[in-house]
N, C-alpha and C positions, 0 to 999 in steps of 0.2 A: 436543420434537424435539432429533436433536443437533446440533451447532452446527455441523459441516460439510454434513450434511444442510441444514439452515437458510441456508447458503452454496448450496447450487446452490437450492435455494428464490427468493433474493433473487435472483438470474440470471436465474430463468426469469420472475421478476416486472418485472425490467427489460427483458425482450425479448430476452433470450439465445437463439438460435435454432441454437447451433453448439458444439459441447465436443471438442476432441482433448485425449487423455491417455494417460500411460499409468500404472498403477496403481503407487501407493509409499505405505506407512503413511509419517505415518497422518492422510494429506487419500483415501485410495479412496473412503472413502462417500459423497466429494462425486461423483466418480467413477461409483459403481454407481448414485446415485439419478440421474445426470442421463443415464447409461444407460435408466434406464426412462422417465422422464418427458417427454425431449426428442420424441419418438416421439409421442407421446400431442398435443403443441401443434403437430405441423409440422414440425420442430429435426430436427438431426442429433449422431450421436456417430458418432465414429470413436477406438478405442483404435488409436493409434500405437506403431511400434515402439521406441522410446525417447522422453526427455523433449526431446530437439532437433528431434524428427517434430513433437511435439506443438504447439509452439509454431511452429513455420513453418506449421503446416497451419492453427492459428487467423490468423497474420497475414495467411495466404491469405483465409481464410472475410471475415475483414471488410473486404478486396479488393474480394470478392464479392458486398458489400452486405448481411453480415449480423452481428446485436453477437454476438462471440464468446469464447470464456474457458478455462483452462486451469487443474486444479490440482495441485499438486506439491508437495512437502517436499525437505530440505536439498540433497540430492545432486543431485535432479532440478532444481532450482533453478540449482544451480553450471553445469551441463549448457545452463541457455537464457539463458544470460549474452549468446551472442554474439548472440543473433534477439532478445530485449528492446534491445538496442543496434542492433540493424536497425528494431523497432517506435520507436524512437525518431527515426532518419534519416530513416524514411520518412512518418514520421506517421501509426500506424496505431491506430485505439484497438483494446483488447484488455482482456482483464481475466485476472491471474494471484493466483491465491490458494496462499498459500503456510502450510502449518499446520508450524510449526515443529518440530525433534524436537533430541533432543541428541543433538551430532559431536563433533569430526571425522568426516570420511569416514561409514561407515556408519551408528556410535554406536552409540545404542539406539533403533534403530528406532522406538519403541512407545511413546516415552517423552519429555516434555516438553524444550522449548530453546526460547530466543530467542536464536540465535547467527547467524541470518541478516541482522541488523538494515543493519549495515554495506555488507556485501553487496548489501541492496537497492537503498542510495543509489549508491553505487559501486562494482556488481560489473561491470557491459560498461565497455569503454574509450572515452578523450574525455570530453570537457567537453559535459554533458548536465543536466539537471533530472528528476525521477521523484516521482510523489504514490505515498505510502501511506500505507495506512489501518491502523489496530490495533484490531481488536473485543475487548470483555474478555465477554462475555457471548452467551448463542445470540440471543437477541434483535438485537445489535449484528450479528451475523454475516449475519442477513437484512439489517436496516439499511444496513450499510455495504457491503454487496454492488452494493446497490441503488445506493447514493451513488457507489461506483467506477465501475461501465457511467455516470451518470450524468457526472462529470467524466472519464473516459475519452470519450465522445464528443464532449464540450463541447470540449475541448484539445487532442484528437487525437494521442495518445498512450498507450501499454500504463500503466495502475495497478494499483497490487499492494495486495494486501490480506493485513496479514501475523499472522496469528493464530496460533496453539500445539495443542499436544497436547493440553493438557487444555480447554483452550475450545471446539476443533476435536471433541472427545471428549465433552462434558459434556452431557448433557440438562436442557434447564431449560423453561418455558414458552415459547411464543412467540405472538404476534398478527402474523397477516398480514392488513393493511388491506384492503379493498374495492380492486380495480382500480383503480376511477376515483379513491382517493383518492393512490396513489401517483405521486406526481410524478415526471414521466420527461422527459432531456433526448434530443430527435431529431437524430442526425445533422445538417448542414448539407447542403443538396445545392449544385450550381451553378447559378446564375440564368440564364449564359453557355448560348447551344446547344453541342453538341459542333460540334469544330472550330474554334469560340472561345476556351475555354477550357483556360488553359495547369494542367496538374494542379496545382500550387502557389504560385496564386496568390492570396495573400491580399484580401480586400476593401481598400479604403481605411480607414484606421483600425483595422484588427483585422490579429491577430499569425497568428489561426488562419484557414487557407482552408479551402473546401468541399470535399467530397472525392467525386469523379466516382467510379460504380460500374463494375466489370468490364461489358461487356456491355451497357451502353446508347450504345454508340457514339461515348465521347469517347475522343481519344487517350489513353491513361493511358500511365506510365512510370514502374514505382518500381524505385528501385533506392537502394544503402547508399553507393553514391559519392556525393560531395559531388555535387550537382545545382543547375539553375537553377529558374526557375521552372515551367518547361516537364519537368521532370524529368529532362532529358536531362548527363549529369556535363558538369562544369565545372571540369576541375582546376586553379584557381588559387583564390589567400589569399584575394583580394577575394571572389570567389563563398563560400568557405568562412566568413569572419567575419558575410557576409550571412547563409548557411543557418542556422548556429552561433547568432549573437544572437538571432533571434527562433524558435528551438528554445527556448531558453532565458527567453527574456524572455517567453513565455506564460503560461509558471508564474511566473518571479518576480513580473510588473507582477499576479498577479492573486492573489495568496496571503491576502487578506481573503476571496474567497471559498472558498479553499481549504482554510485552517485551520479543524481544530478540536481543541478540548479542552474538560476538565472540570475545575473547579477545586472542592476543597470545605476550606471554614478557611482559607482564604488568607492573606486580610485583614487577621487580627491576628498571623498565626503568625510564630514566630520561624523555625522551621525548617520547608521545605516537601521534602516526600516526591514525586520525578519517575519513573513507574511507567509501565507500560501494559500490555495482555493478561490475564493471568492472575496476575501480579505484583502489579497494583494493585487485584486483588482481595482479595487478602493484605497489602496495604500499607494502605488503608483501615481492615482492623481493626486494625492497630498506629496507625493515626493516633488511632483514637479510644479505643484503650488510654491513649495519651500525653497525650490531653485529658484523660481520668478521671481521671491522674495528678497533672494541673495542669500539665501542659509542652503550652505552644499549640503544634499543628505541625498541619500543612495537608496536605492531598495536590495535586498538580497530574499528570492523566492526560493524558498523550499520546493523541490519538484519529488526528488527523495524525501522522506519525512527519516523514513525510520530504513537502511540505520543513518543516522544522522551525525551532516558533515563538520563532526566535530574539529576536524583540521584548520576549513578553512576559517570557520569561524574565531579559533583561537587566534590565528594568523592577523583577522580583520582588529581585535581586541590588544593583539600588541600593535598593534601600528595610531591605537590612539585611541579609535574609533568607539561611539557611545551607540547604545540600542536603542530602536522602539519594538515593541513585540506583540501588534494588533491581532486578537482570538476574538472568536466567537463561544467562549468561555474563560474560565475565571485565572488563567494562568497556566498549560498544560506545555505546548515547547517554548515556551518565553522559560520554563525550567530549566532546559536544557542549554539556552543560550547564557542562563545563569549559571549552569554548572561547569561551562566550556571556558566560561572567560573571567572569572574568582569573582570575590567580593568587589575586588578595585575598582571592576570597571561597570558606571551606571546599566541600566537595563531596565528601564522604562515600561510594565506592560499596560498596554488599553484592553481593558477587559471587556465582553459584551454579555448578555446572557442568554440571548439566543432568539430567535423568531421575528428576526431581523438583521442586517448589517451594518455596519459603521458606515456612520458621516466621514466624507474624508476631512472635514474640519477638525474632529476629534484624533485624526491621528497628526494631521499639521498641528494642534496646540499640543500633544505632546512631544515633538520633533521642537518646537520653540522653548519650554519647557527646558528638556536637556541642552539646549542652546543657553541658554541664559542659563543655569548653572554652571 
């Protein structure tokens, strides 16, 4: 199957029942399949007239009571900046998958980028948190489709799933499990009858509250103003540091369940290779070029991007250990590995510019490179 096909696949296996979009190489196919498919379980499609329709009309749907998801590339991405930072004020889960292409602006349509990376932690304004996911494989694309509707509901918050052109493009095998074997997280509803229950409020103990459905009768009130708990704006600092922290502090207090990655050669390596998508597919065989060679180096895959494991990484940094940090643009979490482990420690990135991917010879001469320094 192909790996964006494999992405609306993983949706509908999580109980996707809702798709606005509008079509942009090259995530469509997630687009035309969940066109036919949605039809067939229940689900609705709606092609919108741009990528800004697209996304207010899902953060409506899961208003509505139902998991909802959008897919898009670069431009259409830049375009729902401002309603991903509404789905974050208001608490809405969602799911946007994003198959990267190389830009600026148009680019090349058709043709491989990871130049959205950045962008996805901090592309809407304010002090906020954002999970994303990076699949390097069609199999990972059902996987972690499945996993974002999953920690999108749990958190209550839009997750991006931020994959490429050629992953997004690639046929490989895939196994979809048995229904019942697929673990699914269910919305939370309210225990409160309507008219009890103020829309944002959280339990005792918990960061995340339940989220009342349009249409069953509780008062709801969302809106992107700073609000109370009752949803109704609240414009002052106090209200704001309250909404603000525990926006925030749901993903942070909880990022053991949230991370993840793959580590392979770590352990003794001198130099470990920080990769994800389609890049560390390419950078695996330069790891184990480098081993044949006799130069130990590791790979360490980003599966989480954002928020990102800055722990372990410091951890790898004090034990010796020097970076490579292969993109398909000009330097975006090769940052982050710079920001995690100080000036001390080298960090090597191979840059590329897009609408193609790395030779794995160019990430082996930089792993030799830091070797011979």
């Amino acid at each position: 199957m192909m790996g964006d096909v494999a992405c609306a696949e993983g949706a509908l296996a999580a109980g996707c029942r809702f798709f606005a979009g509008y079509p942009i190489t090259p995530s469509t196919e997630t687009a035309e399949h969940m066109a036919a498919r949605l039809p067939e379980v229940g689900g609705f499609y709606v092609q919108m007239e741009d990528e800004l329709g697209s996304i207010a009309a899902v953060l409506g749907a899961s208003w509505g009571g139902l998991k909802a998801m959008t897919a898009t590339s670069g431009p259409g991405f830049s375009l729902m900046q401002e309603n991903i930072g509404l789905g974050i004020m208001t608490e809405t889960p969602c799911v946007i998958v994003n198959v990267q292409r190389a830009g600026p602006s148009t680019g090349l349509p058709t043709m491989v980028g990871q130049g959205d990376m950045q962008q996805a932690r901090w592309g809407s304004h304010g002090p906020y948190e954002i999970i994303a996911l990076c699949p390097w494989s069609v199999q990972e694309c059902f996987d972690l489709t499945v996993r974002a509707f999953n920690l999108s509901e749990r958190y209550r918050l839009p997750v991006l799933v931020m994959t490429d052109a050629e992953v997004g493009h690639m046929i490989e095998k895939l196994v979809i499990p048995p229904a019942e074997e697929i673990e699914l997280w269910e919305r939370q509803r309210p225990t409160l009858p309507p008219g009890q229950f103020p829309t944002y409020q959280a339990e005792a103990g918990r960061l995340v509250p339940p989220m009342p459905e349009l249409g069953q009768g509780y008062h709801v009130s969302v809106t992107g103003l700073t609000h109370d708990e009752r949803g109704y704006p609240d414009m002052s600092a106090e209200a704001q540091e309250a909404l603000v922290r525990r926006i925030i502090a749901k993903v942070q207090e909880n990022v053991a369940d949230i991370l993840d990655w793959q580590e392979r050669d770590v352990d003794d390596a001198d130099v470990v290779v920080v990769a994800y998508g389609i890049t560390a597919r390419v950078a695996s065989h330069a790891v184990r070029e480098a081993r044949a060679g006799g130069i130990r180096a590791g790979l360490f895959r980003l599966i989480t991007a954002w928020p990102f494991p800055e722990a372990r990484v410091r951890d790898l940094a004090r034990q010796g250990k020097r970076f490579v940090v292969p993109e398909i643009n000009y330097g975006q979490m090769s940052r982050e590995v710079e920001r995690c482990v100080g000036i001390e420690t080298p960090v090597l990135l191979v840059p590329h510019a897009g609408g193609d991917i790395h030779e794995s010879g160019e990430i082996l001469g930089a792993i030799r490179t830091l070797v011979s320094r």
